[in-house]
Structures are given as C-alpha cells and as structure tokens.
C-alpha positions as CSV (number, residue, x, y, z in Angstrom):
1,X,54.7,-4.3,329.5
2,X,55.4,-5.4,326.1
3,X,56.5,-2.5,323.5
4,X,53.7,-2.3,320.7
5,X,55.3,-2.4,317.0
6,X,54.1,-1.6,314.0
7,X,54.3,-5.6,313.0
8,X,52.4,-6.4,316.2
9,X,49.8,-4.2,315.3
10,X,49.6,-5.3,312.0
11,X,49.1,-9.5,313.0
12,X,46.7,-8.0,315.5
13,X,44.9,-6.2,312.6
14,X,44.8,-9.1,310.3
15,X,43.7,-11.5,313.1
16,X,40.4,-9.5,313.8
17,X,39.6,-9.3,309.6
18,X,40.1,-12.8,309.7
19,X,38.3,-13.6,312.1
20,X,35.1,-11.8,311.1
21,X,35.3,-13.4,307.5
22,X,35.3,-16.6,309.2
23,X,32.5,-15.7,311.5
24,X,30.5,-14.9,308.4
25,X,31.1,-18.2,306.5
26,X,30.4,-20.2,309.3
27,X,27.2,-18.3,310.1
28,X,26.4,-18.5,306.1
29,X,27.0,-22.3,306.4
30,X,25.4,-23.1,309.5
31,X,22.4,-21.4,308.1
32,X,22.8,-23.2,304.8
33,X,23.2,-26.8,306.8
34,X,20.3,-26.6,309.1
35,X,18.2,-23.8,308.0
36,X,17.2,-21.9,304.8
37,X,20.6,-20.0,304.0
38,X,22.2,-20.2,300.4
39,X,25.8,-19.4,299.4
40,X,24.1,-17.5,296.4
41,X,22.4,-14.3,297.2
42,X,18.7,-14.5,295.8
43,X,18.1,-12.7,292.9
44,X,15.5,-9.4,292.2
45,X,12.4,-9.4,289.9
46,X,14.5,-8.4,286.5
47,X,16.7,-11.2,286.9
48,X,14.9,-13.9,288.2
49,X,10.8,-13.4,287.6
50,X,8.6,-13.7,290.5
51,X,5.0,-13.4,291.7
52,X,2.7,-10.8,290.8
53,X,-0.2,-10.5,292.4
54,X,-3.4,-8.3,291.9
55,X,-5.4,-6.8,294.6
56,X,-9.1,-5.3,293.4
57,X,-10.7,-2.5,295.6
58,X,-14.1,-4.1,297.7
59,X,-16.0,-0.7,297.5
60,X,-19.8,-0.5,298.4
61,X,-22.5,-0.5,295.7
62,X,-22.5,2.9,293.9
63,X,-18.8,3.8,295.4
64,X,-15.5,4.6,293.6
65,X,-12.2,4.6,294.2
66,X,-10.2,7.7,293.9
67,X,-6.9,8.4,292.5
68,X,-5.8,9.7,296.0
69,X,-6.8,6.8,297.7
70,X,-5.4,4.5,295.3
71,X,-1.9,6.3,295.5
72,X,-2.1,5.7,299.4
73,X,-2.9,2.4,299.4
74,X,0.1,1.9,296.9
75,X,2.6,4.0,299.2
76,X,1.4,1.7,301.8
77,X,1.5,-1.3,300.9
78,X,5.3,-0.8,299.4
79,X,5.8,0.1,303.0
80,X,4.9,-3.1,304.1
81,X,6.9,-4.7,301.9
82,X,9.9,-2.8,302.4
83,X,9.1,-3.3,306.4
84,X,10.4,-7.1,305.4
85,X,13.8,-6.1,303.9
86,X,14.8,-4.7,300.9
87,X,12.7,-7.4,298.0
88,X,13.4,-5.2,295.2
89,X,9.6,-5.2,294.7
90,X,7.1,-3.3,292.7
91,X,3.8,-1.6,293.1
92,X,2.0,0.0,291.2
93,X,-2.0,0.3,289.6
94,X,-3.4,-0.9,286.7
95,X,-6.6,0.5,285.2
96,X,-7.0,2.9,287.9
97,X,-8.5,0.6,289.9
98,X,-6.3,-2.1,290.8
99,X,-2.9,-2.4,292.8
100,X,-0.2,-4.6,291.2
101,X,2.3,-6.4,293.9
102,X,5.3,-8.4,292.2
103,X,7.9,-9.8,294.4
104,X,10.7,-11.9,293.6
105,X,10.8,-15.4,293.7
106,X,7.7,-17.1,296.0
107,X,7.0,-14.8,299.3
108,X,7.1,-16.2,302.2
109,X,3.4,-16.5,304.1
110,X,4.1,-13.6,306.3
111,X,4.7,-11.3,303.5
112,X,1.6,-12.4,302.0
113,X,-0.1,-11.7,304.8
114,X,1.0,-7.8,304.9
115,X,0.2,-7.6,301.2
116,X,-3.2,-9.1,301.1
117,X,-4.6,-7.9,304.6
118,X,-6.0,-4.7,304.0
119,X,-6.0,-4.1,307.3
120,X,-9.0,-2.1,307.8
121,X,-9.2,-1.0,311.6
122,X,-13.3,0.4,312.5
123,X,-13.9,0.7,316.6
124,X,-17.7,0.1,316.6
125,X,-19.7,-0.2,320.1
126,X,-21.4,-3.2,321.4
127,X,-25.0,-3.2,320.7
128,X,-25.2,-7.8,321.2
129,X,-23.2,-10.4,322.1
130,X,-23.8,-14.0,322.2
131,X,-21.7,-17.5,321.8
132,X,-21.5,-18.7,318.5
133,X,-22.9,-22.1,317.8
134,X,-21.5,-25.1,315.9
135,X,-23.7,-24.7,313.4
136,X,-25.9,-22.1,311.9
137,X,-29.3,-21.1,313.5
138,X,-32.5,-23.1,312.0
139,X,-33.5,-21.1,308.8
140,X,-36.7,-19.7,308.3
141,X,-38.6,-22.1,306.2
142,X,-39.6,-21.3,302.6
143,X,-43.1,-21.0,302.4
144,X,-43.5,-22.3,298.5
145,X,-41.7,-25.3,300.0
146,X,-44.1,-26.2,303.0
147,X,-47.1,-28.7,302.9
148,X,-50.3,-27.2,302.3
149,X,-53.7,-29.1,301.3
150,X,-53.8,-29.2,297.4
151,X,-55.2,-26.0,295.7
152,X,-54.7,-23.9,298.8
153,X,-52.2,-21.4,298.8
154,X,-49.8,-21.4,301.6
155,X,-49.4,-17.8,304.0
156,X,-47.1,-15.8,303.4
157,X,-44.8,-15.4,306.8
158,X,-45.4,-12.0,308.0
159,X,-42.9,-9.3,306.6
160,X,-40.2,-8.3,309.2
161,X,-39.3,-4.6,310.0
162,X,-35.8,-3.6,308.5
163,X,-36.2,0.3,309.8
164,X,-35.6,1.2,313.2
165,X,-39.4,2.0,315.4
166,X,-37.2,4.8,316.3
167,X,-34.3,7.5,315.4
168,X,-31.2,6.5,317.2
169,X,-29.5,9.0,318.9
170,X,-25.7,7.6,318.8
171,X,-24.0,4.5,317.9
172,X,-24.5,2.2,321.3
173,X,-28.5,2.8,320.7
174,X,-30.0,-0.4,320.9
175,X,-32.9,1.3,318.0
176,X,-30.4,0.0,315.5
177,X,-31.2,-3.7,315.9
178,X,-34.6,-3.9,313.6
179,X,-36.4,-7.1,313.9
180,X,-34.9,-8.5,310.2
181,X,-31.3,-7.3,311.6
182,X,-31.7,-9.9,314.8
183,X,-33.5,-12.5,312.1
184,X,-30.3,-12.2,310.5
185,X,-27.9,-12.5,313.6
186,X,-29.9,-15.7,314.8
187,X,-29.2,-17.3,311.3
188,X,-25.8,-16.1,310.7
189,X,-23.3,-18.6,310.9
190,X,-19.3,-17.4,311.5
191,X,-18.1,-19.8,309.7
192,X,-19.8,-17.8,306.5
193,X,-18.1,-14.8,307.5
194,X,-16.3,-13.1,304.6
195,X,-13.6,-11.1,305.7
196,X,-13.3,-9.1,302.6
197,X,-17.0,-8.0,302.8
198,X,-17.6,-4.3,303.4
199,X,-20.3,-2.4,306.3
200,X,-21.4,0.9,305.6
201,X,-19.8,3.0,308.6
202,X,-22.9,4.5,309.2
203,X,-24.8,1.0,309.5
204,X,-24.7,-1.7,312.3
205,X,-22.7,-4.9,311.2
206,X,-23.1,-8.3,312.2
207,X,-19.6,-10.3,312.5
208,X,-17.8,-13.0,314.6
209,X,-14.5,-13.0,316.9
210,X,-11.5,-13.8,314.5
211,X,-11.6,-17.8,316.3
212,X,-15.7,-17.6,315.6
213,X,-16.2,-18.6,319.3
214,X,-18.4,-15.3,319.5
215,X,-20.6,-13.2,317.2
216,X,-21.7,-9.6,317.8
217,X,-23.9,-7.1,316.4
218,X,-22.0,-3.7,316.2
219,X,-23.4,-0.4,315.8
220,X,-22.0,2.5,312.9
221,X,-18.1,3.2,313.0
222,X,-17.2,6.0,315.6
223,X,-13.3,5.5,315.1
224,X,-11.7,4.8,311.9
225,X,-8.7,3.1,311.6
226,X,-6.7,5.6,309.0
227,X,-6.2,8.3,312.0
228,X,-3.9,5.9,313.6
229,X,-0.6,7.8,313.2
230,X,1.9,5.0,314.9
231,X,1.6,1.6,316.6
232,X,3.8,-0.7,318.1
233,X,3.5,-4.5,319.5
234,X,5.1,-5.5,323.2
235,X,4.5,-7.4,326.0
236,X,1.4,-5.6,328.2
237,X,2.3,-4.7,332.0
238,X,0.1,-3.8,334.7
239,X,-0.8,-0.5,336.7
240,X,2.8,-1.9,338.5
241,X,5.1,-2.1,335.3
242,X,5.1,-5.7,336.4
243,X,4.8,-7.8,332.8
244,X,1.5,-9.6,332.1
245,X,3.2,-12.2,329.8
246,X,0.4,-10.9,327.6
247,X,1.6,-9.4,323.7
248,X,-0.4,-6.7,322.7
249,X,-0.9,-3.9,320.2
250,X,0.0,-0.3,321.5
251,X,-1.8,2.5,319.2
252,X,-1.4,6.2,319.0
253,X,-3.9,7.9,317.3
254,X,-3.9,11.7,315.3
255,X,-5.7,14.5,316.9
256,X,-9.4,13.8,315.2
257,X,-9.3,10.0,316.2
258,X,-8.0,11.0,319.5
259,X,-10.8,13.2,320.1
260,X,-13.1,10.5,318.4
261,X,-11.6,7.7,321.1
262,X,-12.4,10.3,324.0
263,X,-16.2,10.4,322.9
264,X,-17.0,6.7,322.4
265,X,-15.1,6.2,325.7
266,X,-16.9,8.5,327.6
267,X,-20.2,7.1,326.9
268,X,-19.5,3.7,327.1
269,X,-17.6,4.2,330.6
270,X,-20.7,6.3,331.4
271,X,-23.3,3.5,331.1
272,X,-25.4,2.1,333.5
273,X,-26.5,-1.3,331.7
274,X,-23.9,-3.7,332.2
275,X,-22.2,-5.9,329.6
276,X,-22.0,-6.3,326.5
277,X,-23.1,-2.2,326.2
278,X,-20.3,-0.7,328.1
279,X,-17.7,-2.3,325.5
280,X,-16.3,-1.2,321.8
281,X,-15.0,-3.7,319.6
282,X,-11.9,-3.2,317.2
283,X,-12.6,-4.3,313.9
284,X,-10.1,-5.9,311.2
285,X,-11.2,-6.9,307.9
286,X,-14.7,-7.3,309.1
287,X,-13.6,-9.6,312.4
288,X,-13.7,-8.3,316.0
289,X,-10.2,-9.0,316.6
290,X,-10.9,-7.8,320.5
291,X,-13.7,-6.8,322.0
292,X,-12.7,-5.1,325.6
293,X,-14.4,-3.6,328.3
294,X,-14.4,0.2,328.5
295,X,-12.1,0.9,332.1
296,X,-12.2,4.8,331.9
297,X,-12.1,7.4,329.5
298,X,-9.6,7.6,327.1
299,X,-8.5,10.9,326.3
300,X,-4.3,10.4,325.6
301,X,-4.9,9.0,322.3
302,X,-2.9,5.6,323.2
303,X,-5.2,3.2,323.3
304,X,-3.5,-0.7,323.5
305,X,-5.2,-4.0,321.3
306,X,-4.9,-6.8,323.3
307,X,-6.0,-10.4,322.9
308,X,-5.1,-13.9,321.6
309,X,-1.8,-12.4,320.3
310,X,1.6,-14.7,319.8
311,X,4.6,-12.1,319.6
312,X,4.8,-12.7,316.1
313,X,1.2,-12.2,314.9
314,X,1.2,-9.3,317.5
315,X,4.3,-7.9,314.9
316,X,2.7,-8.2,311.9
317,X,-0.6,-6.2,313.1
318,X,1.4,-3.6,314.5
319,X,3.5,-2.9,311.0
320,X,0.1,-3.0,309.2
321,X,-1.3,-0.7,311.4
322,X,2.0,1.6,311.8
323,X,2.1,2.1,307.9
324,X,-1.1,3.0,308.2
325,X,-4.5,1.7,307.6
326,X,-5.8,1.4,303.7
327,X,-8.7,3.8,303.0
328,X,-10.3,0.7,301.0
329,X,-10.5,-2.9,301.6
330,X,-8.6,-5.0,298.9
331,X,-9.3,-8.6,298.0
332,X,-6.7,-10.6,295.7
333,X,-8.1,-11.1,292.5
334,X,-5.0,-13.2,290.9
335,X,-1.7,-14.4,291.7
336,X,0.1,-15.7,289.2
337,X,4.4,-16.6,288.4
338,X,5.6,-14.2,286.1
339,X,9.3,-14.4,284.4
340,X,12.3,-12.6,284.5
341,X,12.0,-8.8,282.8
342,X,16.0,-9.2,282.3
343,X,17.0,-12.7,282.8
344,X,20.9,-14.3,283.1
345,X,22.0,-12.6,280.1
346,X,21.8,-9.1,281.2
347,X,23.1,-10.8,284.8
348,X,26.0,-12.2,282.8
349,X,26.8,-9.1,280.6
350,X,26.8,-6.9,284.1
351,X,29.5,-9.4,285.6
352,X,31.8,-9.3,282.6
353,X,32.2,-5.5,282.2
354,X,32.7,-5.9,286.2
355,X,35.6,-8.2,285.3
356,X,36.7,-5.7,282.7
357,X,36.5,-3.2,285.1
358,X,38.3,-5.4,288.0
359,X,41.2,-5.8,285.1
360,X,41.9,-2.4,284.2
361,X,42.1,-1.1,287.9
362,X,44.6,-4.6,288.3
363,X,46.9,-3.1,285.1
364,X,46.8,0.0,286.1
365,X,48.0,-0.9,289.9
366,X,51.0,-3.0,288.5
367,X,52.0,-0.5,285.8
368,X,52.0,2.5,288.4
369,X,53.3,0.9,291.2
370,X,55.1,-2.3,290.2
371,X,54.8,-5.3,292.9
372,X,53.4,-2.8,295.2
373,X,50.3,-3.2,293.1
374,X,49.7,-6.9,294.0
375,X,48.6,-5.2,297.7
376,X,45.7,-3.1,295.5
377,X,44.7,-6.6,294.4
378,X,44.8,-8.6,297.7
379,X,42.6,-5.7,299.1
380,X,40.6,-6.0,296.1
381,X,39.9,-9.8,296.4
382,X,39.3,-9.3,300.4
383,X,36.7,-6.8,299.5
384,X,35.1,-8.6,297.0
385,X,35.0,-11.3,299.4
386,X,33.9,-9.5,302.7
387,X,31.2,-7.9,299.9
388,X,29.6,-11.4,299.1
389,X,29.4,-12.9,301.8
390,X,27.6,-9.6,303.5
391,X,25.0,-9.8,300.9
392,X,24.3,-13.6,301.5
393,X,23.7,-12.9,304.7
394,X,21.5,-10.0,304.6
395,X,19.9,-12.3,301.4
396,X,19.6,-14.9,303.6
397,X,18.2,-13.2,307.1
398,X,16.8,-10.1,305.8
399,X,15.1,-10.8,302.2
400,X,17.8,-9.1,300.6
401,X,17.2,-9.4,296.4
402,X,20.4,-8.8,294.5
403,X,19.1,-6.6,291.1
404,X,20.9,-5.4,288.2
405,X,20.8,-2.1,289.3
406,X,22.5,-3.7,293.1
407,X,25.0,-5.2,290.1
408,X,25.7,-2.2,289.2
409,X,26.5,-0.6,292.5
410,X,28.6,-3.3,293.1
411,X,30.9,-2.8,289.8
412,X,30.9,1.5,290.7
413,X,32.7,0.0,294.1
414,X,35.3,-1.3,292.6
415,X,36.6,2.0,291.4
416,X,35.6,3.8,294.8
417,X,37.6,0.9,296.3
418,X,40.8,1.9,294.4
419,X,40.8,5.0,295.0
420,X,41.5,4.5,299.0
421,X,44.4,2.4,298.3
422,X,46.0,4.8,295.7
423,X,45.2,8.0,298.1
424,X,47.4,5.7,300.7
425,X,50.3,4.4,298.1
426,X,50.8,8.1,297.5
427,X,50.7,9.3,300.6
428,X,53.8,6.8,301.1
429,X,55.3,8.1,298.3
430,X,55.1,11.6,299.4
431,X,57.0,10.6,302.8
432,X,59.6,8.5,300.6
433,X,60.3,11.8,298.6
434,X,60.8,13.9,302.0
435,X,63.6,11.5,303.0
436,X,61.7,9.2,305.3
437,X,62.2,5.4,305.8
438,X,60.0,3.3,304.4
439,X,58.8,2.3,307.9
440,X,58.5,5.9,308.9
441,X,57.0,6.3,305.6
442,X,54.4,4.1,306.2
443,X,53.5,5.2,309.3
444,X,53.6,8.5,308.8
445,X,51.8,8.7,305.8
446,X,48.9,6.4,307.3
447,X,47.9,8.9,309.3
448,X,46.9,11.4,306.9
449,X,45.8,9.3,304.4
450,X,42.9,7.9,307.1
451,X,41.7,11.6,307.1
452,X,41.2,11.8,303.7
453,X,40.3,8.5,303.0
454,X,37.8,8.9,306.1
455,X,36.2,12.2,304.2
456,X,35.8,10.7,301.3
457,X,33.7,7.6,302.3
458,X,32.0,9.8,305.1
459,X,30.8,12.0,301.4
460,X,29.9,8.7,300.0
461,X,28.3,6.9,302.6
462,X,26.2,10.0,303.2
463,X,25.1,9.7,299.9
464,X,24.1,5.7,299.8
465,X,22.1,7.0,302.6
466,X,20.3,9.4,301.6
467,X,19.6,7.4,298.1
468,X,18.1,4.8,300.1
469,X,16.2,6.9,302.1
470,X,14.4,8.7,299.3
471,X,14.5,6.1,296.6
472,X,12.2,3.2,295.6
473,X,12.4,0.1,294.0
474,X,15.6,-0.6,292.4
475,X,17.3,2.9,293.0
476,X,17.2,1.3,296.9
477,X,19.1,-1.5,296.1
478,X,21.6,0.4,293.7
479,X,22.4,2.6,296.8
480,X,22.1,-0.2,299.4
481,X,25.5,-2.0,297.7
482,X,26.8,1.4,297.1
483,X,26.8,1.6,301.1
484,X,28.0,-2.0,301.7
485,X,30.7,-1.5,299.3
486,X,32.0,2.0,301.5
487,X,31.9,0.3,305.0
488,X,33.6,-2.7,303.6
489,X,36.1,-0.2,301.5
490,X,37.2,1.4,304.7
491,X,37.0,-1.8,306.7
492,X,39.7,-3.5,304.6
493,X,42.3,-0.6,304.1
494,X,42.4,-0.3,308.2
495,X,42.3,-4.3,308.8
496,X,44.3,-5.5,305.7
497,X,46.3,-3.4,303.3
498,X,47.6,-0.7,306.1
499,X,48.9,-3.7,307.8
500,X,50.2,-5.8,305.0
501,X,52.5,-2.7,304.1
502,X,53.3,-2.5,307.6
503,X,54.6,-5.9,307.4
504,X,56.2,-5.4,303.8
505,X,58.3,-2.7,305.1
506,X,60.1,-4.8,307.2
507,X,61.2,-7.3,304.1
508,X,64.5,-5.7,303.0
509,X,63.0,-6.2,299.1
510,X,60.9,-3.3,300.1
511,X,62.8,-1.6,302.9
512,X,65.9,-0.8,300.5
513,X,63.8,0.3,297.9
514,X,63.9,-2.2,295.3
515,X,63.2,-0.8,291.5
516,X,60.6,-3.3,291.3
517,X,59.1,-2.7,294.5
518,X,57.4,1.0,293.5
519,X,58.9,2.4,296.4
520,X,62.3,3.2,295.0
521,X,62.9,6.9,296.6
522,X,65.1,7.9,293.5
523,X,62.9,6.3,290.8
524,X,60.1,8.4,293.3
525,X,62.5,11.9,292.8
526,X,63.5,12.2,296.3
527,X,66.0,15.3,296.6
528,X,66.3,15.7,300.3
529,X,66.9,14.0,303.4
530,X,65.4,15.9,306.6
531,X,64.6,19.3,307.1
532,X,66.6,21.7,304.7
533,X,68.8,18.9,303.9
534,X,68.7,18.6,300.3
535,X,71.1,16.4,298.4
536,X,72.0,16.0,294.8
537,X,70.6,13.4,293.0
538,X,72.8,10.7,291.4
539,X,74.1,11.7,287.9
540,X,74.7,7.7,287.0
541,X,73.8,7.2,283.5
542,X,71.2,4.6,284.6
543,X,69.7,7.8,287.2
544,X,69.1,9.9,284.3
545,X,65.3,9.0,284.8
546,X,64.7,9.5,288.1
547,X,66.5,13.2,288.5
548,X,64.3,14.1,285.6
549,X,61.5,13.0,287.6
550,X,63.0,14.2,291.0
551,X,63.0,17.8,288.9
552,X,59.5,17.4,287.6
553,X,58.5,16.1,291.4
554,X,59.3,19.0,292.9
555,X,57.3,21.3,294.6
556,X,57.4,25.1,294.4
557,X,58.9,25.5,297.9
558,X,61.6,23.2,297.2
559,X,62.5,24.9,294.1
560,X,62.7,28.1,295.7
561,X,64.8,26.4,298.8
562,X,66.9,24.7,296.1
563,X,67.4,27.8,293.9
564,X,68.6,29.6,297.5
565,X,71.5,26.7,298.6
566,X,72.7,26.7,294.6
567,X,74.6,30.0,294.8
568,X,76.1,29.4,298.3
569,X,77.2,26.6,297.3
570,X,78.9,28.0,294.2
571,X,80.4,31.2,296.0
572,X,82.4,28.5,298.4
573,X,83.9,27.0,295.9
574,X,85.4,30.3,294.1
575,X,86.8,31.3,297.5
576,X,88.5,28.0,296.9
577,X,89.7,28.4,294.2
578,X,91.2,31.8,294.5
C-alpha cells in the first residue's frame, strides 16, 4: 500500500477544492446558457428598486379591521415570501388598513400568487349541487320593460321570500335556501364569480368549483380555516400505502377546529339523504376548491384536500395554508415599479471600503510575515471566489437578493477570514521556536490550530444562525453572508492554504528558513532544540535582532529553565579553570 505524505495529501486536498469551484461554474454557466442563471447575483430593494404592491382588506359592510389582525396578516404574508428564498423584501401597513409588499426586481407568478391569494380556507356543508351551464340562467324580466296595452300599468312580479319559512337548526338544513336565494342560484353565472368577494360565516353562499364546471349553494361556515396549525402537500395513498398518483393537501388542524371537523363530520356521515347532503365543501377565496364525500367521522384533526392538484399547485396551497390562513380577505389595490432607496452609489461606496479593507489585511500579511503573506492572499482570492459564485447560485436557484446590508457581511468576512490564517501562521511559528522543522512545524501546528480555528467559526456560525433565525428583512441577509462567508472561511484553510504550506515546506526557500520567507526560526527567537535542549543564540552582528527578539519571545517557563542551565554552566567552567 502506498505511504500517504504530507504532499500527497495536500494535491489530494487541492484536487477536491478545485473541483467543487469548477462544479459551481459550470452549474452557474449551464444555467446561464440554457436557463435563467446570471453571473451577477440579483440585487435587493435598496439597490435596485422593485415592485411594491398594495393589498386592501375586503371586510363586510359595517366591519373593521383590527390592529391585531392586520399584524398577522403582515407576519404571514412575509412568511410566504420568505418560504421563496431570502428576497430581501418588505411588509409592512399603511394607514392602518392596508398591507404594503415590495419585492425586488419583477416577482416571478408564483410569488405573486402567495402574496395576493389571501387564502381564506371556510369548510361549509352541501345544502345544492348542480352543473354549471355555458351561459347564465334566463333572467327574470323587467317588468317596466315588458309590453303592456297603452295606459295600462304592467304587474308587478310577485315579491320572493328572502327569510327562511323556518329556523334552521344547523348548517346542512335545507331552511336556509329561501325562494330569492334559489332565484339567485338559477341566475348566477360562475363565470361572474368574484373571488375576492366576502360571505358572512353565518350565511349560506352561492359559488362555483375553481374550473366553474359546478356551482353549489353552501350553508354558514362550521370550520374556519385560521385553526389550521400545519399542512403539507404529497402524493395521496390508499388504505394499502400503495400511491394513488394523486397530489393532495394533508391538514392538521388546532384543538377547536379539530373538534369543529369532528362535529360537521359526524352529521354529515350520519345522514340518511344521499348526495350532495352528506358532503362539506372546502372553500378558498370564495371557490370550492373540493367538494368530497364525508367517508367517516373525523376526529384526528388530519383531514387531507384532494382534487385537480399538479404537484406544484398542490405546493403552493400547502405553504399558504402552513403559514397560516389570513383572518381577512385582501384584494390588490395597486402594483406599481418603484426605484432604488439606495442605488449604485451606496453599492459602489460599500465595494470600495471592501477594497480598502481587502488592502490593509494584504499589507499587513506581507509586512508581518514577508512572502509567507502571499498564501493569506491566495486564500483570500479563493474565498472571495468560492463566496461569489455561492451567492450566484443561491441568487440564481433560490431568489437570493444581494443587499447592502448582505454587502456588508460580506466586507466583515474579510477580516473573520484573516484571522484563521494568522491563528495557523502562528501556530507554525510557535513549533518553529520549539526547534521543529518546518515540515514537523506545519504539521504539528495544524493540528491545534484546527481546534481553535474550528471554535471560533463554530461561535460565529452559531451566531449567523441565530441572526437569521430571529431577524427580518435586511438583518436576514446581513447574517445569511455572515454564514456563507464562515463555511467557506473554514472550507478554504482545510482545502487550500493548509496544503499549499504543506507543499511550501518542501521548497528548500522555505524549508531552510529564508529571511524572506517569515519562517526564519532565528528572526522567529528560537532558543532551543528539543526537550530541555536549549542553545545559545548566534551573537553575529547581523543576529543582534533576532536574540533580542528570541529574549522578548520567551516564555516564563523558558526563562526559569534558562536561568537554571546558566549557573551550571558557569560552575564547569571555573572547575576548568582552576
């Protein structure tokens, strides 16, 4: 078996970072060639400008919104926003009755579709069913309008009933369907339907099926939709676990509409009649979405939705519903372009002091630790490059906006990133002082940098997380980059500058401790070799330096051990000399 080496390892190492950067770029430019991908990351709401759209509350006549519902309805539609990736978008009310939505750039139709569907979920029983027709029902005719002999005045048509003849006694009571209520179902045509209209939950409701092949009358609201606590879309299987090929909606409801699912199902599994009066329909937006047949009682609280669903359109009902149904209808009221809050110049003035930044740490590196420096700046430039093309992918697959505030995070890295490779340099240093090689060196103080360096980034990726977690807006994008930027950090130093020193400490500039190399063990104050082996450092007139800094270098223990061989030393050569 062939011996591993410290070189072996590090071409090994630097094959697999490789490869992954090239993995990315081709994925990038694939994507870019026969898809929607860009080699630019897309840009947030402050730098670019976007949409804004404004969503007005449909309440019924002599109803207000409330502050409370209006702060739900804006925590939950930022959650369905968010539930697309990370748009660095904003919501937020205006007047105290609207909800403002402004998302970079021009959203896509799906995201629309969470923003603007209010996703209002009723279950309301079957009271009448019929198939829709082509056309609307003949109307009844005007009486001013019909032909009457001259100076006669035409009959009125008879007034219909709008109350019930009697008291219903719960929702499936067919007492709800007054004579003008069935005038009005015979007339009503689907294709009129307005999705944004709003029932009364304590009234029957005319509507249609979502493809207007059938309309229904419903009676009053026995489940509403806002004590749905989770749902989730999959394919639906039978009483085998064998799949249906069907996609459906899977709900799970709070213990109030649990016990409210258990009550409509138990009457409507208890009837007699036959269909339509043993069904409930599930209402969204004011269109039976489904309309199923009650098969027992349902007392778990995990109903499923099931219907005309495609996997994606199966998706997006369940995220609507998971974040939770909106206590009011909303309808859009505008939608407009709006510019950047920012613009290129703040964009430009955040990646000049990241330059600045980028410069300093690149002095610094050469200053402190000569051509051993140009490795911080390699590692730097593989960073920065493993950084981008991260964040044009996740820009490109997963709606990722770059902000200023993502800017930001971005330039903090650059510091964080240092700090790994100078935790490592001087662990080196360290083992160069001890006496070591500089391949022992290397090795040896690898392996307790990693610890620290691991701590460290565990600390801050801990705290990108959390950031995200909480935040909203902005701060979210700030601590997404701030997370990038640490997996990346550690990424590099184990893939790329660990092994490029590996290799370097095989080149005899290096090995033999060059002055210019920054890894010169007397410039570096070594005073030992081994355990207990201390030796004298070089009194050369050019040396001066470096046994002022071996003196200044050393710790207390070696003083101490120093200060104990000095005498022995001293007492020899008197016996000598005697």
């Amino acid at each position: 078996m062939a011996r591993t080496t410290p070189v072996k390892n590090a071409w090994r190492a630097i094959v697999w970072l490789t490869a992954i950067t090239v993995g990315l770029t081709v994925l990038i430019g694939a994507g870019s060639i026969f898809g929607t991908a860009s080699w630019a990351p897309k840009l947030a709401l402050d730098l670019e400008g976007g949409t804004q759209i404004v969503l007005a509350p449909q309440l019924e006549s002599g109803q207000t919104v409330s502050g409370e519902q209006l702060n739900q309805a804006v925590s939950i539609i930022r959650d369905r926003v968010d539930a697309s990736g990370v748009a660095e978008a904003e919501v937020t009310t205006q007047g105290g009755t609207n909800v403002v939505v402004s998302i970079p750039g021009v959203p896509d139709e799906e995201t629309l579709n969470r923003i603007q569907s209010s996703a209002k979920l009723e279950f309301r029983p079957v009271l009448y069913t019929d198939v829709a027709g082509t056309a609307a029902a003949e109307e009844t005719p005007d009486p001013a309008a019909t032909d009457t002999p001259s100076g006669e005045t035409p009959t009125p048509e008879p007034t219909l009933a709008t109350t019930p003849t009697a008291a219903p006694t719960d929702a499936s009571d067919l007492n709800w369907i007054t004579e003008a209520l069935f005038d009005e179902y015979t007339n009503f045509d689907c294709a009129s339907l307005d999705t944004f209209s709003v029932a009364p939950v304590d009234e029957p409701l005319i509507t249609c099926e979502a493809d207007g092949s059938y309309k229904y009358i419903l009676g009053p609201v026995e489940v509403e939709g806002s004590t749905i606590t989770d749902a989730s879309s999959g394919l639906i299987t039978n009483s085998q676990g064998v799949s249906t090929g069907q996609w459906g909606v899977f709900l799970t409801f709070n213990d109030g509409g649990t016990a409210d699912v258990a009550e409509m199902t138990t009457r409507l599994f208890g009837f007699d009649q036959t269909d339509p009066r043993n069904r409930f329909a599930i209402v969204l937006d004011g269109q039976v979405i489904s309309a199923p047949t009650t098969q027992g009682i349902i007392t778990g609280g995990n109903p499923q939705i099931s219907g005309s669903f495609t996997q994606e359109t199966a998706t997006v009902l369940a995220d609507q519903l998971k974040f939770g149904a909106l206590p009011i209808g909303f309808e859009v009221q505008s939608s407009e372009t709006i510019s950047a809050t920012l613009g290129t110049t703040q964009l430009s003035s955040g990646l000049i002091a990241g330059l600045i930044g980028l410069l300093l740490v690149v002095v610094y590196s050469l200053f402190q630790y000569r051509l051993l420096g140009l490795v911080t700046v390699a590692s730097l430039i593989v960073a920065g490059v493993l950084t981008y093309l991260v964040i044009a992918y996740l820009s490109w697959r997963h709606g990722y906006r770059l902000s200023l505030a993502g800017v930001a995070g971005l330039i903090v890295a650059i510091g964080f990133t240092a700090d790994s490779f100078i935790v490592y340099f001087e662990r080196i240093r360290d083992e160069l002082r001890d006496g070591r090689s500089l391949t022992g060196a290397v090795e040896a103080g690898w392996k307790r940098a990693l610890r620290t360096i691991s701590a460290a980034k565990a600390v801050n990726l801990l705290s990108a997380v959390v950031l995200f977690v909480l935040a909203v807006g902005n701060v979210r994008g700030f601590a997404l980059t701030l997370g990038i930027t640490t997996v990346i950090d550690v990424l590099v130093v184990v893939l790329f500058t660990h092994p490029v020193l590996q290799l370097l400490a095989s080149t005899r500039f290096f090995a033999s401790g060059h002055p210019l190399s920054g890894l010169d063990p007397n410039a570096l104050g070594a005073v030992y070799r081994g355990r207990a082996q201390f030796r004298t450092p070089v009194a050369a007139k050019n040396k001066v330096g470096a046994s002022r800094e071996a003196a200044r270098r050393q710790t207390i223990a070696e003083r101490k051990a120093a200060d104990v061989a000095r005498p022995t030393t001293d007492s020899s050569s008197d016996g000598k000399d005697s």
